[in-house]
C-alpha positions in Angstrom: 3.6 18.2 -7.9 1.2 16.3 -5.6 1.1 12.8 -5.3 -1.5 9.9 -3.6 -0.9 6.4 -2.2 -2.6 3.3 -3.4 -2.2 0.2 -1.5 -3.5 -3.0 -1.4 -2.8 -6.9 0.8 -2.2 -9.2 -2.0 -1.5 -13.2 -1.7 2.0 -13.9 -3.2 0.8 -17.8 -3.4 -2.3 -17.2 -5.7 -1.5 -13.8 -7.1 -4.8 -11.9 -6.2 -5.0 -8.8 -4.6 -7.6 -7.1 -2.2 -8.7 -3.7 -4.8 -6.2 -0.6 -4.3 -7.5 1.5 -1.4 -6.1 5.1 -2.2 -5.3 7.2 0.9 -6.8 11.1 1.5 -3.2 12.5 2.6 -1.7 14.1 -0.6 2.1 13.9 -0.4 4.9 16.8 -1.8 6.9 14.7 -3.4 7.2 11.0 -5.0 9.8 10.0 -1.9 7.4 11.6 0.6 5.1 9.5 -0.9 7.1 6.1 -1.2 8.5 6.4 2.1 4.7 6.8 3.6 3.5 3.3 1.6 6.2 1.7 3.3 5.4 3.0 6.6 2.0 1.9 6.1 2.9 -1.2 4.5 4.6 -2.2 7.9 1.4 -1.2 9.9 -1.3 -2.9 7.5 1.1 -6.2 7.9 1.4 -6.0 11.9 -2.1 -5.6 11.6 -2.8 -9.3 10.0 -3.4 -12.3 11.8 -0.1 -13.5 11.5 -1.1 -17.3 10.7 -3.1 -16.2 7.7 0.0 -13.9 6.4 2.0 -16.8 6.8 -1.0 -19.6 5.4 -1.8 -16.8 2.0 1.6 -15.6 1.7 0.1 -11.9 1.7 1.7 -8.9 1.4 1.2 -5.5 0.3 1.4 -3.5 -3.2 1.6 -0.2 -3.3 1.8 2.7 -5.8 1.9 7.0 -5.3 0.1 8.2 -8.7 0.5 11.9 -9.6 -2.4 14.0 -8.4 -3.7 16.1 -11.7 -5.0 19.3 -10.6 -3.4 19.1 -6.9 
């Protein structure tokens, strides 16, 4: 099985999200997967200006869907 990653900055203090942004890397397994959101979860979030994190409450959301036909 074959799996992608979805992930997306979403503010915690008005419940939106930015739309899912799936990833090209196709991943072996559903931990492979997992533990790459979470990798990139840290990333994206060093990423933000740190005042608007803070200010929005943001975070990420993240799912690994199974690839049909992968």
């Amino acid at each position: 099985m074959k799996f992608f990653m979805s992930i997306a900055v979403c503010s915690f203090l008005d419940l939106t999200c930015m739309p899912m942004v799936q990833y090209p890397n196709f991943y072996n397994s559903w931990n492979d997967c997992m533990q790459a959101a979470y990798k990139e979860s840290i990333i994206l979030m060093s990423e933000l200006d740190q005042d608007m994190v803070e200010r929005n409450r943001l975070a990420t959301k993240f799912t690994c869907t199974q690839a049909h036909g992968a």
